[in-house]
C-alpha positions in Angstrom: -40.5 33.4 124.1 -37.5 35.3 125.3 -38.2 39.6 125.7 -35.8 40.0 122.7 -37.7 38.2 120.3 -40.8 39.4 121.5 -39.6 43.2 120.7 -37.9 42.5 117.5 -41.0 40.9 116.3 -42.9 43.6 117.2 -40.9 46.1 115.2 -40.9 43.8 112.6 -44.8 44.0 112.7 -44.9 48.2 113.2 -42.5 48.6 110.6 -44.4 46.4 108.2 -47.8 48.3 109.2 -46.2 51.8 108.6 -45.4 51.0 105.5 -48.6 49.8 104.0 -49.9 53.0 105.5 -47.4 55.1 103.8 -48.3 52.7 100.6 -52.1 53.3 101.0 -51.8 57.0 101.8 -49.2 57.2 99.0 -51.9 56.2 96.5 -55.1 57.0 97.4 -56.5 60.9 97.6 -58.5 61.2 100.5 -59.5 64.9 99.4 -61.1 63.0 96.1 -63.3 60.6 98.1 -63.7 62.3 101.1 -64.7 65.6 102.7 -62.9 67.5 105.5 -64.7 68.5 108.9 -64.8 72.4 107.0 -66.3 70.8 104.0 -69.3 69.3 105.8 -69.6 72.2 108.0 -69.5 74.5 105.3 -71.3 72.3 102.7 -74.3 71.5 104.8 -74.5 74.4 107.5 -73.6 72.5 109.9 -71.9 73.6 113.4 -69.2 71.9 115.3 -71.3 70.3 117.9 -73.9 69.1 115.6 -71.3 67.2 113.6 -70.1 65.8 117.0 -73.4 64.7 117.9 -74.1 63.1 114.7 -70.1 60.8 114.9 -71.2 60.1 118.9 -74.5 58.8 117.9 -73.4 56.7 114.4 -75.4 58.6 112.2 -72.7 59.9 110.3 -69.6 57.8 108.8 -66.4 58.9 109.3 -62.8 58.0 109.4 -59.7 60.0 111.3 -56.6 59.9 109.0 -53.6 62.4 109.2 -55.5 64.3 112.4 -58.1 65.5 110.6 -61.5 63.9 110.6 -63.0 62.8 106.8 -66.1 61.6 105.8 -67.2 59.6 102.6 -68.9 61.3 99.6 -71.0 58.5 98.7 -72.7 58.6 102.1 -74.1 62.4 101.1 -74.6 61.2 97.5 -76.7 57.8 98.7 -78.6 60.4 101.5 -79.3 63.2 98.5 -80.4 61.0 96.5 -82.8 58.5 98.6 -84.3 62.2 99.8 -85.1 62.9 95.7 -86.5 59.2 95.4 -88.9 60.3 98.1 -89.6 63.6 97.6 -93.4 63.1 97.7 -92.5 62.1 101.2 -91.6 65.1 102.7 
């Protein structure tokens, strides 16, 4: 395959991407299903290096979007609540 075609294709394929990001951005509100690095540091007491620790070693979902770092609700719903299930564990 000659350079050219090689190149167009691939902005043919990054322009394609960028728009189904600018779609999916577009329509779904991270702030709705998602907290913010603050949040969770705020939220839980958490410092900076802790919530490092816990992305280095997997213990913590999370997804970068926009720059900012944002992790799920449901993963501290799903947590809060299997730690009320077994409350007579503690």
């Amino acid at each position: 395959m000659p350079l050219k075609t090689n190149v167009n294709l691939l902005e043919e394929t990054v322009e394609k991407l960028s728009k189904i990001v600018f779609d999916l951005s577009k329509n779904h509100d991270f702030e709705a299903d998602y907290y913010d690095n603050a949040d969770v540091k705020r939220i839980f007491k958490l410092s900076d290096s802790t919530l490092f620790r816990y992305r280095k070693h997997n213990k913590i979902p999370y997804t970068k979007w926009g720059g900012r770092i944002w992790y799920p609700k449901s993963f501290f719903k799903e947590s809060f609540m299997n730690k009320v299930k077994n409350k007579h564990l503690l």
